[in-house]
PyMOL Python script that loads the backbone (N, CA, C, O; Angstrom):
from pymol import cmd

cmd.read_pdbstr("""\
ATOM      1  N   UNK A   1       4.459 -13.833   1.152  1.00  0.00           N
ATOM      2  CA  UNK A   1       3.886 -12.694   0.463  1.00  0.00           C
ATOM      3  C   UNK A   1       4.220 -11.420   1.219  1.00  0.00           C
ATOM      4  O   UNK A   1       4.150 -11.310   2.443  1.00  0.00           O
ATOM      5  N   UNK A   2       4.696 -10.199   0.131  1.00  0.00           N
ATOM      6  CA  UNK A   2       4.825  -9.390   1.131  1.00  0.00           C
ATOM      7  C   UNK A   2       4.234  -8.257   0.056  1.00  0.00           C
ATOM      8  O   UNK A   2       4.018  -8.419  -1.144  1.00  0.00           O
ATOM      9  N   UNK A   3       4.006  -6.853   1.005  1.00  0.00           N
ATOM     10  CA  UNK A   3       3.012  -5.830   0.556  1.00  0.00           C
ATOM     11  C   UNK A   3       4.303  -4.303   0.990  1.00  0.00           C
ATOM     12  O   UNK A   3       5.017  -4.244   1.991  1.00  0.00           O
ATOM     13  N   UNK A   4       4.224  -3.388  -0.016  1.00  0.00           N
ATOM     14  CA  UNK A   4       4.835  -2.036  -0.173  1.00  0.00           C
ATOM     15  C   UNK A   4       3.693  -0.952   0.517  1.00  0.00           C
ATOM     16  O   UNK A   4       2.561  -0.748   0.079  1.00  0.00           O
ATOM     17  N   UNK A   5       4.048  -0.592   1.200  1.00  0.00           N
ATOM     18  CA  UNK A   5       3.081   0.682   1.515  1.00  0.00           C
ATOM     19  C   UNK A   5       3.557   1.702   1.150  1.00  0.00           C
ATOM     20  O   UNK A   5       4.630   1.933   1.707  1.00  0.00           O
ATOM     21  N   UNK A   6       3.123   2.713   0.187  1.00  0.00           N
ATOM     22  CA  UNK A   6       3.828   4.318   0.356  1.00  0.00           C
ATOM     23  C   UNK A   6       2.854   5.634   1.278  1.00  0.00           C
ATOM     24  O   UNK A   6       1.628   5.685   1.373  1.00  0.00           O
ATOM     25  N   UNK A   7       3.693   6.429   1.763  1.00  0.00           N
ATOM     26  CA  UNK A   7       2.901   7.372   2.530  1.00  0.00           C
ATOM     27  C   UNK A   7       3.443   8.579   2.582  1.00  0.00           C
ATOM     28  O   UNK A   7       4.540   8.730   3.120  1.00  0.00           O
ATOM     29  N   UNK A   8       2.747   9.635   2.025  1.00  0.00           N
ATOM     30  CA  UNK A   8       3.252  10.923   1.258  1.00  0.00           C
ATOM     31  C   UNK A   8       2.674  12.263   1.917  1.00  0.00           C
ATOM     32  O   UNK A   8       1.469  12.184   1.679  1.00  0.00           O
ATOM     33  N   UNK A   9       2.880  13.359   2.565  1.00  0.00           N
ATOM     34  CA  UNK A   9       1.969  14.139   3.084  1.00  0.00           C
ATOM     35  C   UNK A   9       2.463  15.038   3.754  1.00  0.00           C
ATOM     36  O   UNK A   9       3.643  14.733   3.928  1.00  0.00           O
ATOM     37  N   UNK A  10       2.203  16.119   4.307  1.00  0.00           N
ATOM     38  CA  UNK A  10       2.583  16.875   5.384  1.00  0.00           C
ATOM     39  C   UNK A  10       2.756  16.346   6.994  1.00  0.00           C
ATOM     40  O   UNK A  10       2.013  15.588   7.618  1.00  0.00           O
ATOM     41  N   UNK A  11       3.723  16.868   7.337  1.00  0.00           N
ATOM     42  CA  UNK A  11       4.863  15.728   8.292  1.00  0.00           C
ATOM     43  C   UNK A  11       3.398  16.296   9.955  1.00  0.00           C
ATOM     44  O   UNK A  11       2.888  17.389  10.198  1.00  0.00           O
ATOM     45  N   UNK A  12       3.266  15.109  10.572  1.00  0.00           N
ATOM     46  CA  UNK A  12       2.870  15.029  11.556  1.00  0.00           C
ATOM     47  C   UNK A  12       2.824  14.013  12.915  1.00  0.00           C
ATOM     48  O   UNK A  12       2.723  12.786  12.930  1.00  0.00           O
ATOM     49  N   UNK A  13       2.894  14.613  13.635  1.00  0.00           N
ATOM     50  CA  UNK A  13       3.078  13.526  15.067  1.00  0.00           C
ATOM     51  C   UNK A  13       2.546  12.190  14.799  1.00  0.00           C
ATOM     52  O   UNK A  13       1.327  12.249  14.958  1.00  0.00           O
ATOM     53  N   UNK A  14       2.864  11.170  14.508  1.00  0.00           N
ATOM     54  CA  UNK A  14       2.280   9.955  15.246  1.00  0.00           C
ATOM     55  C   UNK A  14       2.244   8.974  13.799  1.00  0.00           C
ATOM     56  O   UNK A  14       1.950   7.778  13.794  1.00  0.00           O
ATOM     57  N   UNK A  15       2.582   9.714  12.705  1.00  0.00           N
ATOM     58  CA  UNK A  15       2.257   8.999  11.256  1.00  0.00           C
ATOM     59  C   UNK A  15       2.303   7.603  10.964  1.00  0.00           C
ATOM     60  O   UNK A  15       1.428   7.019  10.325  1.00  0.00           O
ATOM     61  N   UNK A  16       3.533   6.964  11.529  1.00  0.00           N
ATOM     62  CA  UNK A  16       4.511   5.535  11.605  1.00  0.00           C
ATOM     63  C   UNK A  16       3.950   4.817  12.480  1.00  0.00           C
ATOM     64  O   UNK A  16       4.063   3.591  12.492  1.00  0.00           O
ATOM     65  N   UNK A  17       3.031   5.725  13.626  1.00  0.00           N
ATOM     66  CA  UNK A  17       3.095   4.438  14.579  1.00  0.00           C
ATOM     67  C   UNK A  17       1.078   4.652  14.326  1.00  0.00           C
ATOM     68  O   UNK A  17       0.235   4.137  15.060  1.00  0.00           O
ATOM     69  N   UNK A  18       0.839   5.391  13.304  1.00  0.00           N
ATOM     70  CA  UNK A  18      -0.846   5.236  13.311  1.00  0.00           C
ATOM     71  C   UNK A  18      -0.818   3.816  11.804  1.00  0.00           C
ATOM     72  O   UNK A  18      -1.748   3.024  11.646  1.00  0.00           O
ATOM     73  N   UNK A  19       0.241   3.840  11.063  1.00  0.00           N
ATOM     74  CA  UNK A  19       0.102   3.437   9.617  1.00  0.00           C
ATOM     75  C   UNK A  19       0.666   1.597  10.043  1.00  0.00           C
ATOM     76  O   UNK A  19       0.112   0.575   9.638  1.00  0.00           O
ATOM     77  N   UNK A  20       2.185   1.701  11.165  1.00  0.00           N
ATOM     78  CA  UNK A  20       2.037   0.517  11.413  1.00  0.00           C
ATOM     79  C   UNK A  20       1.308  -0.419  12.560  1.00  0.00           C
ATOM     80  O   UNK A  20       1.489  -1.616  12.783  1.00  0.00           O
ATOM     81  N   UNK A  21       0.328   0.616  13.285  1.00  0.00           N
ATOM     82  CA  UNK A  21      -0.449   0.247  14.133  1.00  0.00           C
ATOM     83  C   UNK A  21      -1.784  -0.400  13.307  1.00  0.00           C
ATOM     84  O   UNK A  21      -2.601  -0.986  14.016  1.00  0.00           O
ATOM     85  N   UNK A  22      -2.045  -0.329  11.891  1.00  0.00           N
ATOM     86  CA  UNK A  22      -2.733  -1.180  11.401  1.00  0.00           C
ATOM     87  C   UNK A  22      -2.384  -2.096  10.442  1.00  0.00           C
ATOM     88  O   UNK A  22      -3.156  -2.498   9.572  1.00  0.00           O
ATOM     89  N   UNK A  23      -1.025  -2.501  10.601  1.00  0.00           N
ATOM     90  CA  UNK A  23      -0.249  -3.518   9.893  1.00  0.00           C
ATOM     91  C   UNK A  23      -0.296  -4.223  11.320  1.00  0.00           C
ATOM     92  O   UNK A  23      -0.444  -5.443  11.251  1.00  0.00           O
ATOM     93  N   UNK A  24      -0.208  -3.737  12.481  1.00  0.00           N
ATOM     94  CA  UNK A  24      -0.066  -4.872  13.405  1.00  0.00           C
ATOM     95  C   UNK A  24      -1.540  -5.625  13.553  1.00  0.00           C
ATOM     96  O   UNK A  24      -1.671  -6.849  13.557  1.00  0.00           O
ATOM     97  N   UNK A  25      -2.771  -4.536  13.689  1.00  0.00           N
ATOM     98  CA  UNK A  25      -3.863  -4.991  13.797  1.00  0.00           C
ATOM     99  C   UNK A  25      -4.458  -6.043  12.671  1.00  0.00           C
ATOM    100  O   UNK A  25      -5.578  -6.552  12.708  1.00  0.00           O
ATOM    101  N   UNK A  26      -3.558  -6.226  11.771  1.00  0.00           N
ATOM    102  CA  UNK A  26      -4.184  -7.174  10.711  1.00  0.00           C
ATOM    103  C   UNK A  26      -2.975  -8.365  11.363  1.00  0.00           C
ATOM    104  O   UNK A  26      -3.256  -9.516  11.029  1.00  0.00           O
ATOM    105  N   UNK A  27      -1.977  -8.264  12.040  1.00  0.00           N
ATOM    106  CA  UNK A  27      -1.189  -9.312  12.051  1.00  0.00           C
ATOM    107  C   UNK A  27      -0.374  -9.260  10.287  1.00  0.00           C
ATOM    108  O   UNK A  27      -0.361 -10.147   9.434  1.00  0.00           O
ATOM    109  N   UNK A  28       0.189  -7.950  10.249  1.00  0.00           N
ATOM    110  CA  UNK A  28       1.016  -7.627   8.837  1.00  0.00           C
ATOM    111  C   UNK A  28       2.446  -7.538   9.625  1.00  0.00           C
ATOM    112  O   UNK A  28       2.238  -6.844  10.620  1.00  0.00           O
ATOM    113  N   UNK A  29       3.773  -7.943   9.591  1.00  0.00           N
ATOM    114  CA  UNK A  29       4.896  -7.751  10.284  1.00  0.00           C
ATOM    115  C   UNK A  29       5.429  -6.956   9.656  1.00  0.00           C
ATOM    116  O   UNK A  29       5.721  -7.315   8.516  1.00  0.00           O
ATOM    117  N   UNK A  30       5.789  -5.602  10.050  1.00  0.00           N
ATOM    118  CA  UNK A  30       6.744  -3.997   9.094  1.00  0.00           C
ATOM    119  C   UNK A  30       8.101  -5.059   9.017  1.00  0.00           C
ATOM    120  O   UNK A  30       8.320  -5.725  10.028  1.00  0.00           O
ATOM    121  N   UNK A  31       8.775  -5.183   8.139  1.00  0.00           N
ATOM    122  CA  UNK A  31       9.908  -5.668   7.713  1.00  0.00           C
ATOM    123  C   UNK A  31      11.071  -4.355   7.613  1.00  0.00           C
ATOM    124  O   UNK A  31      12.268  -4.314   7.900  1.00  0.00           O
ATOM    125  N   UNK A  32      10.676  -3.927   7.387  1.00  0.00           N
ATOM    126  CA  UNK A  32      11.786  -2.976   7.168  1.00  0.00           C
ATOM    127  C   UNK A  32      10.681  -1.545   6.459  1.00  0.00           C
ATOM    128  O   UNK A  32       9.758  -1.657   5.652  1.00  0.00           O
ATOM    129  N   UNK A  33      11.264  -0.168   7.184  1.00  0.00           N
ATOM    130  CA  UNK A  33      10.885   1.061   7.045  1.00  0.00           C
ATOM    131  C   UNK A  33      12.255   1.833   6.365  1.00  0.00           C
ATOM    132  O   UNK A  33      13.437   1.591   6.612  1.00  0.00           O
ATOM    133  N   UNK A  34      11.678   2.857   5.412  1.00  0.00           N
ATOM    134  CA  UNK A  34      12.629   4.148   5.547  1.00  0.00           C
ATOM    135  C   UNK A  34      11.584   5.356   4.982  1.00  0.00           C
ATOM    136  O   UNK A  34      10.690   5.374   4.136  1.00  0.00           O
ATOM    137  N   UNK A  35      12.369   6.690   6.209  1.00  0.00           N
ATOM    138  CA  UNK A  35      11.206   7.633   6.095  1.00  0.00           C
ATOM    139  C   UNK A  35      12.081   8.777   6.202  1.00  0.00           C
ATOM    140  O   UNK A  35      13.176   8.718   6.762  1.00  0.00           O
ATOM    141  N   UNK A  36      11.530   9.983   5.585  1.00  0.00           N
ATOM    142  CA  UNK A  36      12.302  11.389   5.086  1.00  0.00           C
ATOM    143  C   UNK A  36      11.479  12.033   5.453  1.00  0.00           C
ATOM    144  O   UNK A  36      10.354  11.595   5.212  1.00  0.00           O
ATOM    145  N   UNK A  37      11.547  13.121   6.064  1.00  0.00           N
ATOM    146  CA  UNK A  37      11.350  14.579   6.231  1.00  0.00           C
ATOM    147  C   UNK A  37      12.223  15.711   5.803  1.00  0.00           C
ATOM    148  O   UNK A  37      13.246  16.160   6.321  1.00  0.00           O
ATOM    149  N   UNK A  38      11.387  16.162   4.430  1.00  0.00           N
ATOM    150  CA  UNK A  38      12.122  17.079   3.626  1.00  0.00           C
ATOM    151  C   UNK A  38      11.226  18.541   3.831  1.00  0.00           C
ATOM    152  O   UNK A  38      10.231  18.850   3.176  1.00  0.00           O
ATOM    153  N   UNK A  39      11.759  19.213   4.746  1.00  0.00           N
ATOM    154  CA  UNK A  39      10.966  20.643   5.530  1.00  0.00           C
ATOM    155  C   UNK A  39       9.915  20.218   5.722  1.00  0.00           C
ATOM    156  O   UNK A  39      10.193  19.479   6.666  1.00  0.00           O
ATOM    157  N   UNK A  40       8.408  20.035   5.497  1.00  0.00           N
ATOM    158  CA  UNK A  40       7.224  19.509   6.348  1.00  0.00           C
ATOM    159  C   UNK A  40       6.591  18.679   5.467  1.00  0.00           C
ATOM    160  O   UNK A  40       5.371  18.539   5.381  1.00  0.00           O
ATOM    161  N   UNK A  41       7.446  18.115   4.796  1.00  0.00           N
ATOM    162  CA  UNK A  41       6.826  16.964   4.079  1.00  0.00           C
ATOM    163  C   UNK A  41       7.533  15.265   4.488  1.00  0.00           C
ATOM    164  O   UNK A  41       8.718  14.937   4.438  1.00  0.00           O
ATOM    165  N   UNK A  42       6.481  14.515   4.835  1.00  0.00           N
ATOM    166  CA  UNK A  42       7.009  13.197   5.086  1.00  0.00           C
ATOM    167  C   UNK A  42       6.615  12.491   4.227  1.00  0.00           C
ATOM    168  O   UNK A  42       5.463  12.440   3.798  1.00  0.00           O
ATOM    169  N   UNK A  43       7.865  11.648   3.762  1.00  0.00           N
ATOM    170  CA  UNK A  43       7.512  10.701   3.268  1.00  0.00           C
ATOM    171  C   UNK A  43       8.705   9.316   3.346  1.00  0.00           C
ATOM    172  O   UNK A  43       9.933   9.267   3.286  1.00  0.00           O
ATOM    173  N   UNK A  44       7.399   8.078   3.542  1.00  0.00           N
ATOM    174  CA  UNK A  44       7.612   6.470   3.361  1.00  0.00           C
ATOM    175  C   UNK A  44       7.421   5.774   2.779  1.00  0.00           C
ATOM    176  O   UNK A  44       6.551   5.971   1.931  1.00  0.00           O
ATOM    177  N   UNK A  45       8.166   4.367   2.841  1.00  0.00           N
ATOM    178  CA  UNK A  45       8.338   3.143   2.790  1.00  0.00           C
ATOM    179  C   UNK A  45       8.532   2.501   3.499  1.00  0.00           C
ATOM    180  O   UNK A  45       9.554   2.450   4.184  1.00  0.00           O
ATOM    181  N   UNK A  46       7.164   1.498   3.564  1.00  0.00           N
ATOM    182  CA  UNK A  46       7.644   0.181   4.553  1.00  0.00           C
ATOM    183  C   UNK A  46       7.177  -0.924   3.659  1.00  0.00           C
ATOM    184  O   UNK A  46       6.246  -1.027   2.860  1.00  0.00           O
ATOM    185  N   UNK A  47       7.981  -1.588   3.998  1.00  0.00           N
ATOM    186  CA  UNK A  47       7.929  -3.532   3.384  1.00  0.00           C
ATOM    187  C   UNK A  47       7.349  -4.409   4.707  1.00  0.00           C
ATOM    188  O   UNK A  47       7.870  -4.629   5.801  1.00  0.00           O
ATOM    189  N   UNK A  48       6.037  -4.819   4.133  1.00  0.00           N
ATOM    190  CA  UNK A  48       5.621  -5.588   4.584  1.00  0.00           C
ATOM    191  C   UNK A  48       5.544  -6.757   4.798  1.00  0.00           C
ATOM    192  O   UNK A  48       6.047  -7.251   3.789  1.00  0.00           O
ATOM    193  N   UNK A  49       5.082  -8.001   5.804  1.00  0.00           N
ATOM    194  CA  UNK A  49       5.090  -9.521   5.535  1.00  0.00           C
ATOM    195  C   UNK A  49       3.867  -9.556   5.651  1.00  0.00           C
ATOM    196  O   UNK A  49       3.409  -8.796   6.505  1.00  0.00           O
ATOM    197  N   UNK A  50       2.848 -10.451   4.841  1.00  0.00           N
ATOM    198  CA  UNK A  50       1.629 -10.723   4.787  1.00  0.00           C
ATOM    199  C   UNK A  50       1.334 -12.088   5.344  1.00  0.00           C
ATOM    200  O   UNK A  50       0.222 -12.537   5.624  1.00  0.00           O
ATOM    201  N   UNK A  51       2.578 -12.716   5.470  1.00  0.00           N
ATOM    202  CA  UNK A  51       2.061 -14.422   5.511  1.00  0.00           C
ATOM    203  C   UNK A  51       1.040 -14.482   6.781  1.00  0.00           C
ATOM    204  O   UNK A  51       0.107 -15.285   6.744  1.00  0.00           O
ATOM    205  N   UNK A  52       1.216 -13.668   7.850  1.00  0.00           N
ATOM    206  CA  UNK A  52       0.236 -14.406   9.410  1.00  0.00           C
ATOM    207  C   UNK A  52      -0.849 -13.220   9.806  1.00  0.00           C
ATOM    208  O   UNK A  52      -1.265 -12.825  10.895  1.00  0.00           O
ATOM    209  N   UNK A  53      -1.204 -12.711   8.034  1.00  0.00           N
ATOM    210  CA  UNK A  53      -2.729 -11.370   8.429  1.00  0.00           C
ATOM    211  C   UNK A  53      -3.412 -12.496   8.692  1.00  0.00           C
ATOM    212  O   UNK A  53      -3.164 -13.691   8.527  1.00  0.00           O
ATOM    213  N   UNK A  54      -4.276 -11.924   9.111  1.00  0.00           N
ATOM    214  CA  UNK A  54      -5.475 -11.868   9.813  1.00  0.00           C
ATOM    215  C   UNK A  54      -7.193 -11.992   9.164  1.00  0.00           C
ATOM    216  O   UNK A  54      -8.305 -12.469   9.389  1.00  0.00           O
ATOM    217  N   UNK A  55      -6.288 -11.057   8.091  1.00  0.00           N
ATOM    218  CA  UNK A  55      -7.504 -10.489   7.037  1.00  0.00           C
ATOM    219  C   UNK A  55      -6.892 -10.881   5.434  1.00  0.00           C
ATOM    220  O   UNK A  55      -5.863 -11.431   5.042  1.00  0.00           O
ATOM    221  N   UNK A  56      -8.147 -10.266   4.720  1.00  0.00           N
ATOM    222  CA  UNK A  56      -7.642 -10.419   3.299  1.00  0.00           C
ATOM    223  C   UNK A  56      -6.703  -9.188   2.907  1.00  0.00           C
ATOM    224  O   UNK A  56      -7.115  -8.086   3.271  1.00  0.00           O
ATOM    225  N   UNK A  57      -5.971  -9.214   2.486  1.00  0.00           N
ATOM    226  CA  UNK A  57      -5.155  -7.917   1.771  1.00  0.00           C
ATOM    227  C   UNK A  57      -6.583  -6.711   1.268  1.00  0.00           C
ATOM    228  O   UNK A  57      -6.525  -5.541   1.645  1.00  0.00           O
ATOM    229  N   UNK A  58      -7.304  -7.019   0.745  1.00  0.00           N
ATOM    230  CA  UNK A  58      -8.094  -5.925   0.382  1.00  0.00           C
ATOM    231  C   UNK A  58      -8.250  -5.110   2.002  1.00  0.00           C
ATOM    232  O   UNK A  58      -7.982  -3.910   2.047  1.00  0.00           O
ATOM    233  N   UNK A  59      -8.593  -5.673   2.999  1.00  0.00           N
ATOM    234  CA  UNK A  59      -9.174  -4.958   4.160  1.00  0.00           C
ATOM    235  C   UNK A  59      -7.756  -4.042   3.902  1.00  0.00           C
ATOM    236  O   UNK A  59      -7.578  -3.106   3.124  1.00  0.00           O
ATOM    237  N   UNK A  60      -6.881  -4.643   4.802  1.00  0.00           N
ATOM    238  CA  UNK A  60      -5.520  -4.006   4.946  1.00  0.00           C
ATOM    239  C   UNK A  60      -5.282  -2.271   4.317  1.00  0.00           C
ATOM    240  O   UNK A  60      -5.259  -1.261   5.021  1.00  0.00           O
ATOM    241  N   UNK A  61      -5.140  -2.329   2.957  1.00  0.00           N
ATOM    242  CA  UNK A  61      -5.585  -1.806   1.823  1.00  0.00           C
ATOM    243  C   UNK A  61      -6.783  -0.830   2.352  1.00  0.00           C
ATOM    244  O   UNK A  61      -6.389   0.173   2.947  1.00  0.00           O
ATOM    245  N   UNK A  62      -7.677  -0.933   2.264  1.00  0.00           N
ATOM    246  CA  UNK A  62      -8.965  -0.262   2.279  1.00  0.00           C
ATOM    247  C   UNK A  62      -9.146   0.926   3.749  1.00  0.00           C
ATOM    248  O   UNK A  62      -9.699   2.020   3.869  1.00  0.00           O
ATOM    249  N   UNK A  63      -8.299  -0.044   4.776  1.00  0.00           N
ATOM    250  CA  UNK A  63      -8.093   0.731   6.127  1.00  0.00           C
ATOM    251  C   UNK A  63      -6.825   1.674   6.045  1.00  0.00           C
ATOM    252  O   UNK A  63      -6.597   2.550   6.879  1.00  0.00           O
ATOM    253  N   UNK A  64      -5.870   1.348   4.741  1.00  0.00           N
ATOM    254  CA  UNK A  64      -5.123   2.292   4.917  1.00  0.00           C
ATOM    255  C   UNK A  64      -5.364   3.800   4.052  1.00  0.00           C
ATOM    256  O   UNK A  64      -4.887   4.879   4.406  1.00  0.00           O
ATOM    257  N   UNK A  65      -6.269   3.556   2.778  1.00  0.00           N
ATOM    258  CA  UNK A  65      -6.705   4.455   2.299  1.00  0.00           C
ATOM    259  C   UNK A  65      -7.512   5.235   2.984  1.00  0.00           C
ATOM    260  O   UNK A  65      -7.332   6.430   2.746  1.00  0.00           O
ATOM    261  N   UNK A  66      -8.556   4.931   3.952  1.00  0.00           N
ATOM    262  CA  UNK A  66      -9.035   5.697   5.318  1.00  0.00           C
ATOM    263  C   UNK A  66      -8.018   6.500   5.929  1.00  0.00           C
ATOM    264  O   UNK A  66      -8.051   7.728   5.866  1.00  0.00           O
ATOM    265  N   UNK A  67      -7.114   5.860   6.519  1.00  0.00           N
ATOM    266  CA  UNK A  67      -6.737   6.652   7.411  1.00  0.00           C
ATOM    267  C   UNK A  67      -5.783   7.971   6.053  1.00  0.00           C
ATOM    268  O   UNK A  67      -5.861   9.199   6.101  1.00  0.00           O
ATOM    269  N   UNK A  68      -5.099   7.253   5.158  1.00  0.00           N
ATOM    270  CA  UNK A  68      -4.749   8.580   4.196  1.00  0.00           C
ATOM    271  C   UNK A  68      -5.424   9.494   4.159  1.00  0.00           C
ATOM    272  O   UNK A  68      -5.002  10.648   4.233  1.00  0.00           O
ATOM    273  N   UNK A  69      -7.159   9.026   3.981  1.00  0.00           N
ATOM    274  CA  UNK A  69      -8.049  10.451   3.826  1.00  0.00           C
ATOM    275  C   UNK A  69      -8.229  10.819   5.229  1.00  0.00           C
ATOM    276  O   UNK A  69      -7.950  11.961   5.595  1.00  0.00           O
ATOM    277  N   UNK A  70      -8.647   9.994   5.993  1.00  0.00           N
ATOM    278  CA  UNK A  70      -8.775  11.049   7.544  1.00  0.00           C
ATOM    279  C   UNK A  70      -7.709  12.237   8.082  1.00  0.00           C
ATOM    280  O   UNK A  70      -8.009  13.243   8.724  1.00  0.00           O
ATOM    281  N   UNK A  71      -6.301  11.796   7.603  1.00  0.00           N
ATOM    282  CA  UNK A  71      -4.971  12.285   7.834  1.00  0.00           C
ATOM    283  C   UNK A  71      -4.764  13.374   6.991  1.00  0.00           C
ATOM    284  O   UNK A  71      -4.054  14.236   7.510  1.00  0.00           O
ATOM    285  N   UNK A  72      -5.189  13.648   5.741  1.00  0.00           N
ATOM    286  CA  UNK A  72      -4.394  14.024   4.339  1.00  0.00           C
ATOM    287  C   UNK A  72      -3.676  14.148   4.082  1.00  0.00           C
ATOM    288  O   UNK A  72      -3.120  15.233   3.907  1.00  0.00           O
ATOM    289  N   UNK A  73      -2.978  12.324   3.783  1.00  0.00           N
ATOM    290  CA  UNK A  73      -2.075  11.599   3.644  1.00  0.00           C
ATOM    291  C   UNK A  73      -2.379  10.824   2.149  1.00  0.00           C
ATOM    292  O   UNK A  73      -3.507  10.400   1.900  1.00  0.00           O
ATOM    293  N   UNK A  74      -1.108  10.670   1.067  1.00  0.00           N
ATOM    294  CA  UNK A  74      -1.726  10.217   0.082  1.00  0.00           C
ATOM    295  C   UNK A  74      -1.158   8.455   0.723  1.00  0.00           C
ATOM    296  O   UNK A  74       0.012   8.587   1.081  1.00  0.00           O
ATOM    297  N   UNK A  75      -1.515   7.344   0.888  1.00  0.00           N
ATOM    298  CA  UNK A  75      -1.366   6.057   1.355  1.00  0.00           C
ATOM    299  C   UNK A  75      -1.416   5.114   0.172  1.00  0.00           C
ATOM    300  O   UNK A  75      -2.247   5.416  -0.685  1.00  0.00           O
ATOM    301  N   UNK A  76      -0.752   4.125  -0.023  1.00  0.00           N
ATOM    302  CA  UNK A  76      -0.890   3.505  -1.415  1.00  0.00           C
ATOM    303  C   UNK A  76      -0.436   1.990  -0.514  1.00  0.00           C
ATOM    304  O   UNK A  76       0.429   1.980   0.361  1.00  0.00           O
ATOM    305  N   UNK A  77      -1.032   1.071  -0.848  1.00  0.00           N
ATOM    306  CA  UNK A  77      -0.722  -0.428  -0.186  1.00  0.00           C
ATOM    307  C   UNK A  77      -0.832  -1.483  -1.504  1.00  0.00           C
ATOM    308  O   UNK A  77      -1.795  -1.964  -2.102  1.00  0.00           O
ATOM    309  N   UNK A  78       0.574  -1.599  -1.653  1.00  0.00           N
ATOM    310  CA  UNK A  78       0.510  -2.870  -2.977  1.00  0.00           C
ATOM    311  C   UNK A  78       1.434  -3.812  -2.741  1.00  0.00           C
ATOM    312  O   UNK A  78       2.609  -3.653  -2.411  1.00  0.00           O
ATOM    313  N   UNK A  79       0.661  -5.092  -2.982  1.00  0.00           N
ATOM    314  CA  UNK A  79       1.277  -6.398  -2.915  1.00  0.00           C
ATOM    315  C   UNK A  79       2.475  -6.353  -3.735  1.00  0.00           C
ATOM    316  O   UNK A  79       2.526  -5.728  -4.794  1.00  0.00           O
ATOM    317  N   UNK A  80       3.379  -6.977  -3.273  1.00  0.00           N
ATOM    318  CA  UNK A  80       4.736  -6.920  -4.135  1.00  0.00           C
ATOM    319  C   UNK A  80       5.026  -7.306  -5.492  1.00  0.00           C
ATOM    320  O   UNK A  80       5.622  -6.711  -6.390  1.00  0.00           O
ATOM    321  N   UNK A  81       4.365  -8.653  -5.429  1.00  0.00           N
ATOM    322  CA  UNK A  81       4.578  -9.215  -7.481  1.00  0.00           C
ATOM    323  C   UNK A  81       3.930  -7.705  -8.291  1.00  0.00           C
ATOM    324  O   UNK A  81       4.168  -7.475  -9.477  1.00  0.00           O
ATOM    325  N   UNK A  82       3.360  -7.071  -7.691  1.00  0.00           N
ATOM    326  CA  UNK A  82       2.184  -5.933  -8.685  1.00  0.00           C
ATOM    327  C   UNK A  82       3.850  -5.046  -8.330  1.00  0.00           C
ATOM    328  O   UNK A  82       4.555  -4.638  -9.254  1.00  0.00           O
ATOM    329  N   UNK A  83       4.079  -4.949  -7.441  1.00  0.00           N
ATOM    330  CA  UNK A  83       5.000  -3.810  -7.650  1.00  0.00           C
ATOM    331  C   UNK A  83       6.328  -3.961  -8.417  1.00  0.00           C
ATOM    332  O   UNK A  83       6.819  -3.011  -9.027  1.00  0.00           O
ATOM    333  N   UNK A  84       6.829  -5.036  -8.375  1.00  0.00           N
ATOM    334  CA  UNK A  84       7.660  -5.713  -8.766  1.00  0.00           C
ATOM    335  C   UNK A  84       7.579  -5.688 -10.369  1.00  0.00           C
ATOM    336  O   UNK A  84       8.483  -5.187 -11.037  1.00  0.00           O
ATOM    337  N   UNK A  85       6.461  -6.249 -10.926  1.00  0.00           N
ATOM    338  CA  UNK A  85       6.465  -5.846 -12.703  1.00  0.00           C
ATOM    339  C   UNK A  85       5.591  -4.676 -13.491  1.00  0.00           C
ATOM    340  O   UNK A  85       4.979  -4.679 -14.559  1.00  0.00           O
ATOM    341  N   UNK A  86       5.837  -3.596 -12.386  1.00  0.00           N
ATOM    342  CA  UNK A  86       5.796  -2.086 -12.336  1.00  0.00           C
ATOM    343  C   UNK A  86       6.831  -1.646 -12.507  1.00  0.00           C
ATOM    344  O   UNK A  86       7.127  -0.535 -12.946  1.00  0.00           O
ATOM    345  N   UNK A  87       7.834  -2.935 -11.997  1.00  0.00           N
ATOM    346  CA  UNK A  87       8.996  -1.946 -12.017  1.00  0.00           C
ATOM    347  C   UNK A  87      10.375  -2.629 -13.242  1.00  0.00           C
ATOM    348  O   UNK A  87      11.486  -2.176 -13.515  1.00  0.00           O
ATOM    349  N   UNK A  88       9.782  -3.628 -13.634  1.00  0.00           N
ATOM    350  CA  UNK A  88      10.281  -4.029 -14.321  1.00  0.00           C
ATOM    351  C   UNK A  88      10.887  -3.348 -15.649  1.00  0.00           C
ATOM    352  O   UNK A  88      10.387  -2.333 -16.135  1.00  0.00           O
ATOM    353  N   UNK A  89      12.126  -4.064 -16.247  1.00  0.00           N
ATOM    354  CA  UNK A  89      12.575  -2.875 -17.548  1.00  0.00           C
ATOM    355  C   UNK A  89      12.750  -3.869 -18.980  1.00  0.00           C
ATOM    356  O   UNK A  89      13.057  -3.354 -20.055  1.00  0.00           O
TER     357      UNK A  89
END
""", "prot")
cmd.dss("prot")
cmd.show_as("cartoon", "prot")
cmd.util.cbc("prot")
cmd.orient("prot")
């Protein structure tokens, strides 16, 4: 199982290592990142592995929408099949 994070916001010190510092704390493995800074706006993608959390995906999720609002950061954490026939044509 793996999980999409997006993370959208005005560009600041430490963003990547506060967003995958609670993918590690659940035991979530970052699979692969890509991140843009377009003049003071950052924004990501990281692909997640879910198989050896810790927790339920909701926590995961719920701690990252925190830190979006503590940050004012918009944060979005979705399991892949959901993203996957989102994106479907």
């Amino acid at each position: 199982m793996r999980a999409v994070i997006t993370v959208i916001g005005k560009d600041t010190i430490g963003i990547l290592h506060k967003v995958s510092g609670i993918c590690a704390n659940h035991n979530a493995n970052v699979i692969e990142v890509t991140q843009s800074v377009m003049q003071d706006m950052f924004a990501m993608i990281m692909m997640v592995d879910l198989s050896g959390m810790s927790a339920d995906f909701s926590s995961l999720s719920d701690e990252m929408t925190a830190l979006g609002n503590a940050e004012g950061l918009t944060i979005h954490c979705m399991h892949e099949d959901i993203f996957n026939s989102m994106h479907k044509i």
